[in-house]
Backbone atoms as SQL, in Angstrom:
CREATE TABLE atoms (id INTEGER PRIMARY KEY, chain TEXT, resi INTEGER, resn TEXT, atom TEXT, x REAL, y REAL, z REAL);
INSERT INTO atoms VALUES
  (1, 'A', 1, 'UNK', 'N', 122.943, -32.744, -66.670),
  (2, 'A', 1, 'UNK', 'CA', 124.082, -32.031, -67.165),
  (3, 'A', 1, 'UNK', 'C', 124.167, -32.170, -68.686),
  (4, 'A', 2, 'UNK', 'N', 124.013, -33.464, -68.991),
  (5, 'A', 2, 'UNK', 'CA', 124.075, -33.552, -70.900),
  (6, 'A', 2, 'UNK', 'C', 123.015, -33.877, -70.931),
  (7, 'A', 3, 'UNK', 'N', 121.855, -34.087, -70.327),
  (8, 'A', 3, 'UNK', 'CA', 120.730, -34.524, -71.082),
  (9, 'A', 3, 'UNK', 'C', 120.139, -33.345, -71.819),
  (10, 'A', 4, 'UNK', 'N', 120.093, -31.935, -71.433),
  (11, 'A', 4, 'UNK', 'CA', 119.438, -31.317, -72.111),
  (12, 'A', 4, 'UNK', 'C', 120.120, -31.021, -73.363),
  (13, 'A', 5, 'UNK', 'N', 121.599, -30.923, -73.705),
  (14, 'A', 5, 'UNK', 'CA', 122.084, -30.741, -75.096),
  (15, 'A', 5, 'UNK', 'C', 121.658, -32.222, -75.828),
  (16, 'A', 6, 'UNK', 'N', 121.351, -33.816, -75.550),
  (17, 'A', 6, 'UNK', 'CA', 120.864, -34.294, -76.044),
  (18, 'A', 6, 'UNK', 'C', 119.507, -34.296, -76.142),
  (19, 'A', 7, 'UNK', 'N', 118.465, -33.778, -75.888),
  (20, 'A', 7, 'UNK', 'CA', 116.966, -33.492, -75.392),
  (21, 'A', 7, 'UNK', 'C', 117.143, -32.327, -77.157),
  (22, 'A', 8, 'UNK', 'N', 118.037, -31.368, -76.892),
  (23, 'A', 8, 'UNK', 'CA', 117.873, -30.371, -77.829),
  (24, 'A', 8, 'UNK', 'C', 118.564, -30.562, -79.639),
  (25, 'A', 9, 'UNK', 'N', 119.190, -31.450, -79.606),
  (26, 'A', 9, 'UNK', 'CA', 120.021, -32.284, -80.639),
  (27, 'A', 9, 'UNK', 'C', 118.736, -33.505, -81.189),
  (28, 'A', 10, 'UNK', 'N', 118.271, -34.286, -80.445),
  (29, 'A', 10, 'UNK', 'CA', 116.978, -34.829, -80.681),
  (30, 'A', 10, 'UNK', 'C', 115.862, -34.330, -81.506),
  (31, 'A', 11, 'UNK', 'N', 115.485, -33.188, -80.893),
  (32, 'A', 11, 'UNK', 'CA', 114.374, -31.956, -81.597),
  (33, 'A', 11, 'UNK', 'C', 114.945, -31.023, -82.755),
  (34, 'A', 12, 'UNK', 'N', 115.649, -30.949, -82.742),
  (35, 'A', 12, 'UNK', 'CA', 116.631, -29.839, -83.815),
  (36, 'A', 12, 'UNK', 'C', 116.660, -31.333, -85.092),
  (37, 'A', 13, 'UNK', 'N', 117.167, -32.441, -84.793),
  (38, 'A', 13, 'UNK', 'CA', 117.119, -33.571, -85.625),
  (39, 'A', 13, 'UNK', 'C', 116.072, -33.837, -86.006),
  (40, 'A', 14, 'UNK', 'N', 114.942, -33.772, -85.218),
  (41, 'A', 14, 'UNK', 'CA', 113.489, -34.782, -85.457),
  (42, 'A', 14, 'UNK', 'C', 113.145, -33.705, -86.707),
  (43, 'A', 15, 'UNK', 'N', 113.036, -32.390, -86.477),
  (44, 'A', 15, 'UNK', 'CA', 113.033, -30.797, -86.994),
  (45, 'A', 15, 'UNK', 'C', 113.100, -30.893, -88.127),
  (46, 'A', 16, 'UNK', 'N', 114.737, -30.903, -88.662),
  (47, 'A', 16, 'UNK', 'CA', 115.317, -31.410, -89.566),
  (48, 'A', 16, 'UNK', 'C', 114.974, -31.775, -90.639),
  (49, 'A', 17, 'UNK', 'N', 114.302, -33.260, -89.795),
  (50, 'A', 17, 'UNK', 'CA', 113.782, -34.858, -90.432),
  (51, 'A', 17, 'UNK', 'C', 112.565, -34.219, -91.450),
  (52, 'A', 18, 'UNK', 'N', 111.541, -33.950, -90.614),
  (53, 'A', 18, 'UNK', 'CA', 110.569, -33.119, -91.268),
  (54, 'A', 18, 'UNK', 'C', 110.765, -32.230, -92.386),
  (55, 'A', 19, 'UNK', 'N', 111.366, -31.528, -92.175),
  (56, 'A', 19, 'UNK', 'CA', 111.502, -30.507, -93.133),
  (57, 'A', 19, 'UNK', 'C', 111.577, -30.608, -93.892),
  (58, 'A', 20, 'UNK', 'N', 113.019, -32.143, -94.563),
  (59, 'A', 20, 'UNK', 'CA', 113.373, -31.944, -95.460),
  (60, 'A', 20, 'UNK', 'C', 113.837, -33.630, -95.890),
  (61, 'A', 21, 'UNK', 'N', 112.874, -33.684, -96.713),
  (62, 'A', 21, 'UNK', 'CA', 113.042, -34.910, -97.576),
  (63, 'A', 21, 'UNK', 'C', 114.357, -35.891, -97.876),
  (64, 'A', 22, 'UNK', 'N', 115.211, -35.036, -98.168),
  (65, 'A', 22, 'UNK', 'CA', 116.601, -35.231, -98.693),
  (66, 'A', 22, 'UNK', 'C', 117.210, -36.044, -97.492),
  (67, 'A', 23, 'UNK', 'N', 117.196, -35.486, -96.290),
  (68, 'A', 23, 'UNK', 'CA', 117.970, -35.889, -95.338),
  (69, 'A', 23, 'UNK', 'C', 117.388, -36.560, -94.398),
  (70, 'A', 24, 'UNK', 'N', 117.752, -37.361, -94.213),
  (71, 'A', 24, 'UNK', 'CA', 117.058, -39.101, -93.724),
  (72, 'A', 24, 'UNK', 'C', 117.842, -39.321, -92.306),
  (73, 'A', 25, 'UNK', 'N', 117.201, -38.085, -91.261),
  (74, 'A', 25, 'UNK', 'CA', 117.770, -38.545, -89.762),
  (75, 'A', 25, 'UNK', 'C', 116.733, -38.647, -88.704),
  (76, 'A', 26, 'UNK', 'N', 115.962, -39.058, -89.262),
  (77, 'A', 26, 'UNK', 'CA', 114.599, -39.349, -88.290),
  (78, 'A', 26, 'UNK', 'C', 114.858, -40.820, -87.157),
  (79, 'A', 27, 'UNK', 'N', 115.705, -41.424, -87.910),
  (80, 'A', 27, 'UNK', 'CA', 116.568, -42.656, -86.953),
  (81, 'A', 27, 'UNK', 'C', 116.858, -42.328, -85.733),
  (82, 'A', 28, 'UNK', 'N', 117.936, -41.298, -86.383),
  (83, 'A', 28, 'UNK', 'CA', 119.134, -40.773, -84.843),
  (84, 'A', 28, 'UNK', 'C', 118.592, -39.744, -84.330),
  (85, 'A', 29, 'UNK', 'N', 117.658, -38.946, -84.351),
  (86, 'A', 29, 'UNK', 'CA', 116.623, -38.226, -83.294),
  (87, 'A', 29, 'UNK', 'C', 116.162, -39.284, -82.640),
  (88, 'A', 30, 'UNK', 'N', 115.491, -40.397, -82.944),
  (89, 'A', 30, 'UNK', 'CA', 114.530, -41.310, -82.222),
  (90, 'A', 30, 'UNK', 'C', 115.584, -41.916, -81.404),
  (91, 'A', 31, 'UNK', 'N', 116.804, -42.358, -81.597),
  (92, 'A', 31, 'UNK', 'CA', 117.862, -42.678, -80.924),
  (93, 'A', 31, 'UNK', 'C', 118.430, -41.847, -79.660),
  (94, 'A', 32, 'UNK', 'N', 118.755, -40.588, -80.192),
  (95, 'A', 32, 'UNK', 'CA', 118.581, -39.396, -78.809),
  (96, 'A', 32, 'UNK', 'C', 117.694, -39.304, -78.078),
  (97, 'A', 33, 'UNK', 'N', 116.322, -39.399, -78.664),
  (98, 'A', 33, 'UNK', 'CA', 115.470, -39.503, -77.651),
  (99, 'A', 33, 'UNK', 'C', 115.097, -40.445, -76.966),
  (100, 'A', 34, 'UNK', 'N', 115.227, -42.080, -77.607),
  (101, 'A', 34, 'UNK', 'CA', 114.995, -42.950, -76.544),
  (102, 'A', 34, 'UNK', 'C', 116.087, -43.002, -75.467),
  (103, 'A', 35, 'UNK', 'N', 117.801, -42.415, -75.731),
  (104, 'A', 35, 'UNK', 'CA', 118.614, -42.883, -74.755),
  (105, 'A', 35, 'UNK', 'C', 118.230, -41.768, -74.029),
  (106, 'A', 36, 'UNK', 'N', 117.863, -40.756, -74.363),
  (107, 'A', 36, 'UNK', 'CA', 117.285, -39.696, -73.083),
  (108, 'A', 36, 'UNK', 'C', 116.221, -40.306, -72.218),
  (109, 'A', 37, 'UNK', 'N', 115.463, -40.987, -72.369),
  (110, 'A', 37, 'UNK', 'CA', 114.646, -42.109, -71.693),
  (111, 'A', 37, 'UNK', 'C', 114.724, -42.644, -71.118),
  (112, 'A', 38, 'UNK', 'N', 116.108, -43.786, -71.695),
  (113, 'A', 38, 'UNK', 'CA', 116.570, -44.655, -70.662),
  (114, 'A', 38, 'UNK', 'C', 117.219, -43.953, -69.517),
  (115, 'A', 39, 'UNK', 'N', 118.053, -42.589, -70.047),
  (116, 'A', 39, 'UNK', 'CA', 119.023, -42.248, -68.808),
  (117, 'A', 39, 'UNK', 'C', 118.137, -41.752, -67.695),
  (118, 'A', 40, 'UNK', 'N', 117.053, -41.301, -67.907),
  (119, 'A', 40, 'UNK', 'CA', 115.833, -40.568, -67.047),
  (120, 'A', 40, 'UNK', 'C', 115.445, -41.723, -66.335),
  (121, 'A', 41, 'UNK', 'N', 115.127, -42.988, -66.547),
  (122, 'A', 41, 'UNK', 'CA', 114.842, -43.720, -65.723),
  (123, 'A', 41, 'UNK', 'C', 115.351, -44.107, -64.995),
  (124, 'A', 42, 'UNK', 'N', 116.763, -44.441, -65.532),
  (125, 'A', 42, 'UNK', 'CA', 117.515, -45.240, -64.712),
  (126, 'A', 42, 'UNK', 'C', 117.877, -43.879, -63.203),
  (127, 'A', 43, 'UNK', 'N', 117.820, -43.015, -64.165),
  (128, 'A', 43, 'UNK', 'CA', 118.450, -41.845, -62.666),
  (129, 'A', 43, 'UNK', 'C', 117.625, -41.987, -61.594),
  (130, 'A', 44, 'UNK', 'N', 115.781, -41.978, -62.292),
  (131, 'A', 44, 'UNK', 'CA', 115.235, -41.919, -61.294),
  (132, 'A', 44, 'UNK', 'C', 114.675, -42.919, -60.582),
  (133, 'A', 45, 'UNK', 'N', 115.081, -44.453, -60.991),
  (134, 'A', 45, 'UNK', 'CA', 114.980, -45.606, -60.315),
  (135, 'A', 45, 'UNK', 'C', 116.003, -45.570, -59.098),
  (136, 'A', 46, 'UNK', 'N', 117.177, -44.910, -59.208),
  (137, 'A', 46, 'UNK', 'CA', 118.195, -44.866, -58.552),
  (138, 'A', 46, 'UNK', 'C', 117.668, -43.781, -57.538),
  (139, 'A', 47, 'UNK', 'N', 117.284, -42.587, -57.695),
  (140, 'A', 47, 'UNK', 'CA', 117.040, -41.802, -56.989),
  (141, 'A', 47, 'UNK', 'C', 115.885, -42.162, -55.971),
  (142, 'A', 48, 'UNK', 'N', 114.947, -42.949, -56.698),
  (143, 'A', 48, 'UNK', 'CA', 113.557, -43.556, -55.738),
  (144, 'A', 48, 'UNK', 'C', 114.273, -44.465, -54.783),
  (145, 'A', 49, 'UNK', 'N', 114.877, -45.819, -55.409),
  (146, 'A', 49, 'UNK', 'CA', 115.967, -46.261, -54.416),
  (147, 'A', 49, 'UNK', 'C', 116.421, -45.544, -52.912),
  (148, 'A', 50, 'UNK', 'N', 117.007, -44.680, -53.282),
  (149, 'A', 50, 'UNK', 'CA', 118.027, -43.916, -52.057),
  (150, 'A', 50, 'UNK', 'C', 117.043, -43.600, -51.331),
  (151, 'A', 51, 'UNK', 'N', 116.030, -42.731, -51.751),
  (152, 'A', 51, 'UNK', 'CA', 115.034, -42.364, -51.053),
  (153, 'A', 51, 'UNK', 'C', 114.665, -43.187, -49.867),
  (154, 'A', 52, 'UNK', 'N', 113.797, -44.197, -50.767),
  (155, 'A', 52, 'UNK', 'CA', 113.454, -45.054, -49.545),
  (156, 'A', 52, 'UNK', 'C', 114.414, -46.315, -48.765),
  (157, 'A', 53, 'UNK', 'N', 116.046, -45.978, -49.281),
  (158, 'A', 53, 'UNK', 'CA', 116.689, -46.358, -48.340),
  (159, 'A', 53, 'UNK', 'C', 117.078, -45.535, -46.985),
  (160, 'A', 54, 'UNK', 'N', 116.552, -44.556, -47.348),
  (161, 'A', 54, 'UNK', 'CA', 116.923, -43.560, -46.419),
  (162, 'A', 54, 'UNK', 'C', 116.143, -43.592, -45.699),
  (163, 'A', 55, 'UNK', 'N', 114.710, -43.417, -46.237),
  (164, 'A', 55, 'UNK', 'CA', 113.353, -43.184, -45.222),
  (165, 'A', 55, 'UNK', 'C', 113.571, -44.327, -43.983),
  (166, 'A', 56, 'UNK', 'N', 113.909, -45.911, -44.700),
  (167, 'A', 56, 'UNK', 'CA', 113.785, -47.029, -43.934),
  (168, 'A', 56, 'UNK', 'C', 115.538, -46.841, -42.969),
  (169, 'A', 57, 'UNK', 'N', 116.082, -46.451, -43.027),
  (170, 'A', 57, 'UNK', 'CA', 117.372, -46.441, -42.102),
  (171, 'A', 57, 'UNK', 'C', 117.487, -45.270, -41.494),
  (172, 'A', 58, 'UNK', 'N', 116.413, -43.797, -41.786),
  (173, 'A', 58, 'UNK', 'CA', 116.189, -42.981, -40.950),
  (174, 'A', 58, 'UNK', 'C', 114.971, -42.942, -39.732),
  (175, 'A', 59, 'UNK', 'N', 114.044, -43.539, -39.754),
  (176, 'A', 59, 'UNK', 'CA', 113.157, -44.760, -38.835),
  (177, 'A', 59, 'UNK', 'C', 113.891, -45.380, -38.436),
  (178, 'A', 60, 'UNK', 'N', 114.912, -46.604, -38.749),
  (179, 'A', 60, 'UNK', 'CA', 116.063, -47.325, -37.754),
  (180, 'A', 60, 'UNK', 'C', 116.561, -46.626, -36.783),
  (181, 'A', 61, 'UNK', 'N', 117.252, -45.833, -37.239),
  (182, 'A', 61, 'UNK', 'CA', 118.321, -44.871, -36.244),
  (183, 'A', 61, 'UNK', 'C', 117.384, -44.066, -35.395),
  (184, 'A', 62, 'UNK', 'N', 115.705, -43.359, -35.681),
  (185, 'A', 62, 'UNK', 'CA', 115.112, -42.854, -34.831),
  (186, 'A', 62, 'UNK', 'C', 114.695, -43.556, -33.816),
  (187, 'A', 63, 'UNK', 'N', 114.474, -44.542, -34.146),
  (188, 'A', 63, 'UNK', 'CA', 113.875, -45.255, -32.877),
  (189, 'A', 63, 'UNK', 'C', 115.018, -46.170, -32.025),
  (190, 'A', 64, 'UNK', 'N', 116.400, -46.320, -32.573),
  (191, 'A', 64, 'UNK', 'CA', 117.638, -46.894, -31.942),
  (192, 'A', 64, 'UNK', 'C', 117.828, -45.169, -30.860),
  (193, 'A', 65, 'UNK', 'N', 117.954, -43.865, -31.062),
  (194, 'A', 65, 'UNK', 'CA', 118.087, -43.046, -30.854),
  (195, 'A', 65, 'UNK', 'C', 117.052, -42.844, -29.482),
  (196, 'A', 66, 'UNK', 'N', 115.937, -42.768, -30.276),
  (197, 'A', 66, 'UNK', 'CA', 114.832, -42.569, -28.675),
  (198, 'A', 66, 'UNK', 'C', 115.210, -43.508, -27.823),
  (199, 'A', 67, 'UNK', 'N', 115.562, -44.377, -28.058),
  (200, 'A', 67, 'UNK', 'CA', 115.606, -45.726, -26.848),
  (201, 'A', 67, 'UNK', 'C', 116.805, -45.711, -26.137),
  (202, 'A', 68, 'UNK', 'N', 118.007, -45.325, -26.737),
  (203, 'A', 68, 'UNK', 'CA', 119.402, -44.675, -25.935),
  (204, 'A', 68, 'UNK', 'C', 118.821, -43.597, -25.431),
  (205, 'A', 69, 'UNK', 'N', 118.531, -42.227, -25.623),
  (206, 'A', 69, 'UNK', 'CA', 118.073, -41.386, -24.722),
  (207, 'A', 69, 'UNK', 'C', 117.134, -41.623, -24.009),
  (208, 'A', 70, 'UNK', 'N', 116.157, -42.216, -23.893),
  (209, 'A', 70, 'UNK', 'CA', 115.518, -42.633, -22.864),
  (210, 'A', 70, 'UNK', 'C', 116.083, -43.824, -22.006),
  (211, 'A', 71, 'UNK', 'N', 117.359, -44.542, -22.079),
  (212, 'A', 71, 'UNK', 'CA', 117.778, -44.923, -21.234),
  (213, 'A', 71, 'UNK', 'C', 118.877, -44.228, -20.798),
  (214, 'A', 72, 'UNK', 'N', 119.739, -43.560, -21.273),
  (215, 'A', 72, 'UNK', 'CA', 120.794, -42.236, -20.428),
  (216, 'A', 72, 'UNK', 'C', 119.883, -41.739, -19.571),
  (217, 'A', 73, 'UNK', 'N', 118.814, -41.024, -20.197),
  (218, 'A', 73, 'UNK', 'CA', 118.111, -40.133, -19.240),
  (219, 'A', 73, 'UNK', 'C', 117.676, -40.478, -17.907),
  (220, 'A', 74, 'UNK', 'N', 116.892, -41.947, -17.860),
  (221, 'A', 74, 'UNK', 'CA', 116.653, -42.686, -16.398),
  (222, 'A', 74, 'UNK', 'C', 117.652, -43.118, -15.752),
  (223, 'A', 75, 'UNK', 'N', 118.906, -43.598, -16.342),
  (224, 'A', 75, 'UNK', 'CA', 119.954, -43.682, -15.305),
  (225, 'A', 75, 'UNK', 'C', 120.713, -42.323, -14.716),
  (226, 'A', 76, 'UNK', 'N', 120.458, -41.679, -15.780),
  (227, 'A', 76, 'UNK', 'CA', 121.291, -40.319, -14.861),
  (228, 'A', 76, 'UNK', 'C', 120.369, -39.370, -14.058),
  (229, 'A', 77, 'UNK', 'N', 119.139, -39.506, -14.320),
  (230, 'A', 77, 'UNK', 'CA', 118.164, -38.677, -13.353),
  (231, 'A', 77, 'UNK', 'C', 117.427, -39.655, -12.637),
  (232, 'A', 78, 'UNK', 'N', 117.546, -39.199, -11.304),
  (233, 'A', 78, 'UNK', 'CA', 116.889, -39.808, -10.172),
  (234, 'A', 78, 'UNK', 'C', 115.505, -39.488, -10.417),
  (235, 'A', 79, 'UNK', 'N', 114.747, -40.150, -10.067),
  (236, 'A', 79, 'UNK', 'CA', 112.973, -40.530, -9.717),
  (237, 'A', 79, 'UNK', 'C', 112.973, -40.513, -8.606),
  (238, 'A', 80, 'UNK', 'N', 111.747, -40.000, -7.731),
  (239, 'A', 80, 'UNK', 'CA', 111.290, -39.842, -6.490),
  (240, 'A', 80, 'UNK', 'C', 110.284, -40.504, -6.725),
  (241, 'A', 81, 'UNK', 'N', 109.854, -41.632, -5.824),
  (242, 'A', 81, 'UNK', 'CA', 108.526, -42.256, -6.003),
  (243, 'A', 81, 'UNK', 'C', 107.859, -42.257, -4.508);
């Protein structure tokens, strides 16, 4: 949501920096861009997280799941042997 107006404030700064001698903001581009960094990671440490909390508690519940329906199912349907 804000990373890309900071992503584009970064480059327009770094831009800037270059261009023009006088004005000395090559700092606070490098600053926008490393906290664009950090926030990217952290999102997607968080996001890898969930993931495989999910993967591992959606395997739980599948196999808690097969094992209730396969025991409803044998008590409520008769076998002929």
């Amino acid at each position: 949501m804000f990373l890309i107006p900071l992503i584009l404030i970064s480059t327009s700064l770094g831009i800037v920096s270059q261009i023009s001698e006088k004005i000395q903001i090559g700092k606070l581009s490098k600053f926008f861009k490393s906290s664009v960094v950090w926030i990217l990671g952290i999102v997607l440490t968080i996001f890898t997280g969930v993931l495989s909390l999910e993967g591992t508690l959606t395997s739980s519940v599948d196999g808690f799941t097969a094992k209730t329906t396969k025991a409803v199912v044998t008590s409520t349907i008769p076998v002929v042997r």
